[in-house]
N, C-alpha and C positions, 0 to 999 in steps of 0.2 A: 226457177229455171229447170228445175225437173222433169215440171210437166209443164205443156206450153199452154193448154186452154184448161175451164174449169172442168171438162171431162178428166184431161187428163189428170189433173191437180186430185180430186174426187180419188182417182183407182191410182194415186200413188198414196194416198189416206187408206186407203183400205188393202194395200200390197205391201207398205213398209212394214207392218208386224210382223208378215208372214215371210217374209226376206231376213228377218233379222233372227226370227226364231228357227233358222236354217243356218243362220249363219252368214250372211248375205248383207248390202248394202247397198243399194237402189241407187245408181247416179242417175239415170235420167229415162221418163217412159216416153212414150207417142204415142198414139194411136192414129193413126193415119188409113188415110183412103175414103171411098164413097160410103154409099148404101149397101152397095153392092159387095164389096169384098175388102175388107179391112183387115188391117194386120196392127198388132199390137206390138212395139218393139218394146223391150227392157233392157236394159245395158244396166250392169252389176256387177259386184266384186265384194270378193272377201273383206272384210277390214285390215288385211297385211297387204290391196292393191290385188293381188293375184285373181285370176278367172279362168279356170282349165274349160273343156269340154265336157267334163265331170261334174262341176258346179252345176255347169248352165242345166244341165240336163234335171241335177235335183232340185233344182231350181225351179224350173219350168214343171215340174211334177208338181210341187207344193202350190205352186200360184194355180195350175191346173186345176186341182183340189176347191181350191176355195174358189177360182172364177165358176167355176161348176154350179157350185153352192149358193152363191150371191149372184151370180148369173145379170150383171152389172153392166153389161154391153149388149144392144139390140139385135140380134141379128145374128149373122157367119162373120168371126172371125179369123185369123189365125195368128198365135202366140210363137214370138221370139225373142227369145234371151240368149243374150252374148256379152263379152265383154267390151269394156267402154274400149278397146283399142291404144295402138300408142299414140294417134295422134288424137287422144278424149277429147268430148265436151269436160268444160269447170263448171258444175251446176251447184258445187258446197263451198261455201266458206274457207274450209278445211283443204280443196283441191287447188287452190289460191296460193296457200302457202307453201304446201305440200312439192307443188310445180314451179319453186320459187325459182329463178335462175334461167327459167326456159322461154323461147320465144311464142307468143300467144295471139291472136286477132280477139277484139275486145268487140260485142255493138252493146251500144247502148238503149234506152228507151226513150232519151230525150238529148240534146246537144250540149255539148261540153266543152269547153277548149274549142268552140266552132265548128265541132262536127258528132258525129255517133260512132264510128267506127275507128278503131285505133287498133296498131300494130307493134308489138314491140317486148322487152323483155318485161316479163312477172317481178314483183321486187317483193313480192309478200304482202301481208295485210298487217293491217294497224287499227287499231281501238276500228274494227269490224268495216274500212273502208279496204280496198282491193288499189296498189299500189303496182305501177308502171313505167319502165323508163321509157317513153315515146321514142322511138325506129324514130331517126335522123335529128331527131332535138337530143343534144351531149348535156350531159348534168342535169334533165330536166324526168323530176321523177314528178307524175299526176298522182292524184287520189282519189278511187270513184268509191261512191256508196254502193255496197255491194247487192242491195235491194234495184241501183239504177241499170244493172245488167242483164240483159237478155238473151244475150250468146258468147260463148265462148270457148275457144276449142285453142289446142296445142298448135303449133306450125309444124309438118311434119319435113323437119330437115337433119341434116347430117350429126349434127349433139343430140336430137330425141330420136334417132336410130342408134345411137352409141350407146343410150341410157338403155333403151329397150333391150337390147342384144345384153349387156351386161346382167340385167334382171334376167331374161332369160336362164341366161350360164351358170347364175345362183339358185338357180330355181332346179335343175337338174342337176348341179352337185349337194345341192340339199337331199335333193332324191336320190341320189346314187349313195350318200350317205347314209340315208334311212333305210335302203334295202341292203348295204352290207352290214347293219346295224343288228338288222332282222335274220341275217343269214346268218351270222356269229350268234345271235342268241339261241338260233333254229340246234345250230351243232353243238351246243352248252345240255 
């Protein structure tokens, strides 16, 4: 789910070294568009979830670097990296459980339960299946093989904007911690 075709599957094989020896974590590439003008999207993050403007940028140098190098796309393209956002794709295993609690839109690659598409809250994962309580079925938790998913993104409503804001608010008294940290050491 990373990358959606073997192109993109290919340049997520030869970007995930380079993302990781930066410090980085690859949720999900594309490469999209014609012949003619194509952009490469990367969405990534640290391993603690976090993505500044700071990242993406050394980010996007390092992958710079070696698309250079390996020069692995035809043509003009143009490279973007951002972070996966609050309302993510789930492209890992680990984002399954991770987002356990929250409301999610599911598709599948073949029909389940009578259909591909499913809405409803994350309940985690279990021996490597991706667990569900199906939006308006009460007590009914599914379990899909997490190889049978093709899409899957957060629902961006009012508890994953409460979550977001709150990461936010830690994210800057962590910071405001760290430079009066610095400033007390400055005057020592």
């Amino acid at each position: 789910m990373r990358g959606k075709t073997q192109e993109d599957i290919g340049l997520v094989e030869l970007l995930d070294p380079v993302a990781e020896s930066v410090g980085y974590e690859i949720v999900r590439l594309r490469l999209m568009g014609g012949a003619e003008q194509r952009r490469l999207q990367i969405m990534a993050e640290r391993p603690d979830g976090d993505m500044n403007v700071e990242d993406c940028a050394r980010l996007s140098r390092a992958i710079s670097e070696i698309m250079d190098a390996a020069d692995p796309i035809a043509g003009e393209y143009t490279l973007e990296v951002s972070s996966p956002g609050v309302d993510r794709p789930l492209t890992r295993l680990k984002d399954f459980d991770t987002y356990a609690g929250l409301e999610v839109r599911i598709e599948l690659d073949r029909v389940a339960e009578g259909r591909k598409r499913f809405k409803g809250e994350l309940a985690g994962v279990e021996d490597g299946q991706v667990g569900l309580n199906i939006e308006g079925e009460d007590d009914t938790t599914v379990y899909f093989p997490f190889d049978w998913i093709v899409d899957a993104k957060l629902v961006l409503n009012d508890e994953l904007m409460k979550r977001g804001a709150a990461q936010r608010a830690a994210r800057i008294e962590d910071d405001t911690d760290i430079d009066t940290d610095l400033s007390e050491s400055e005057e020592d």
